[in-house]
C-alpha positions in Angstrom: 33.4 7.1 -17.4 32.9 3.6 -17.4 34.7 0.8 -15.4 37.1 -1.0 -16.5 37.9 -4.9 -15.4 41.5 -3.5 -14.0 39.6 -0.8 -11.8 37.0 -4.1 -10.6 39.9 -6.3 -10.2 41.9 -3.5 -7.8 39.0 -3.1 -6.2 38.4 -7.0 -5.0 42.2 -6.8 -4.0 41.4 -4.2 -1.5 37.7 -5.9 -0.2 39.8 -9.4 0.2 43.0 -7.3 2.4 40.1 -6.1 4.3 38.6 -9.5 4.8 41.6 -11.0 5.4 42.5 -8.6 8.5 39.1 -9.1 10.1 40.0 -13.1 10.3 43.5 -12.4 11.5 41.0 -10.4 13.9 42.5 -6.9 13.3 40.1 -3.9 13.1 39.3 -2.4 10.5 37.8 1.1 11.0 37.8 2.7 7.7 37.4 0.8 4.0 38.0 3.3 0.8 36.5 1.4 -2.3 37.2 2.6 -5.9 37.6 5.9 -7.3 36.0 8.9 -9.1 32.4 9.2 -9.3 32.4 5.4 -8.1 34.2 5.8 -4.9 32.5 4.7 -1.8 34.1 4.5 1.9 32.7 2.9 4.8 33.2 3.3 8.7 33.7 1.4 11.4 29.9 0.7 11.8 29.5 -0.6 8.4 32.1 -3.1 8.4 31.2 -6.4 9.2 32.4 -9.7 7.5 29.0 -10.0 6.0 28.9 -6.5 4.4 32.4 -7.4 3.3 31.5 -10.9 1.2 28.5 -9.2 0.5 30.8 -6.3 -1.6 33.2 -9.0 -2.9 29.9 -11.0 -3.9 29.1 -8.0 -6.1 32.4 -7.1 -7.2 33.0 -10.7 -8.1 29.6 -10.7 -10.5 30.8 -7.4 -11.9 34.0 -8.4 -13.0 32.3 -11.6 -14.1 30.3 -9.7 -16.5 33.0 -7.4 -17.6 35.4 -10.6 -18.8 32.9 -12.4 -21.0 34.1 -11.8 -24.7 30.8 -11.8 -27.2 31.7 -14.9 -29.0 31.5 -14.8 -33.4 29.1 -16.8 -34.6 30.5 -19.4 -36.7 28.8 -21.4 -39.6 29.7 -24.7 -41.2 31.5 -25.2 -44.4 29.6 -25.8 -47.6 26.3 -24.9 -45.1 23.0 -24.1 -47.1 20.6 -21.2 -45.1 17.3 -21.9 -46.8 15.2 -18.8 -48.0 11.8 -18.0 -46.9 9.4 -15.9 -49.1 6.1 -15.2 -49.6 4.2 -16.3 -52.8 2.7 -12.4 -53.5 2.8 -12.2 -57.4 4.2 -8.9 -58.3 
């Protein structure tokens, strides 16, 4: 199963909570990250403010890629695509 931009975004929520204790200098001893086959926890030894903007960094570039739209190519009106063919006599 794939993820899906609201399961990134909840995600983010939770890493920036987690960020946001450690400056209000709480402790944070356990961190529980998505969900699934895509769940990852860490401990207390794992959790620094660099492992944390490190995890947002990549959360953030996920859901980045995950909200681009593939844009329709568009063509002028009254636009001429010339052809290209080979002069092989048939």
């Amino acid at each position: 199963m794939a993820r899906t931009l609201v399961d990134v975004e909840a995600e983010l929520v939770t890493v920036n909570a987690a960020i946001q204790q450690l400056m209000q200098g709480k402790r944070v001893t356990q961190l529980e990250v998505g969900s699934g086959n895509f769940r990852r926890r860490y401990n207390y030894q794992e959790i620094s403010m660099d492992s944390l903007k490190a995890l947002r960094d990549e959360l953030i570039a996920e859901r980045d890629s995950l909200s681009i739209t593939p844009v329709a190519p568009t063509f002028r009106t009254n636009a001429t695509i010339p052809m290209v063919v080979g002069k092989d006599i048939f």
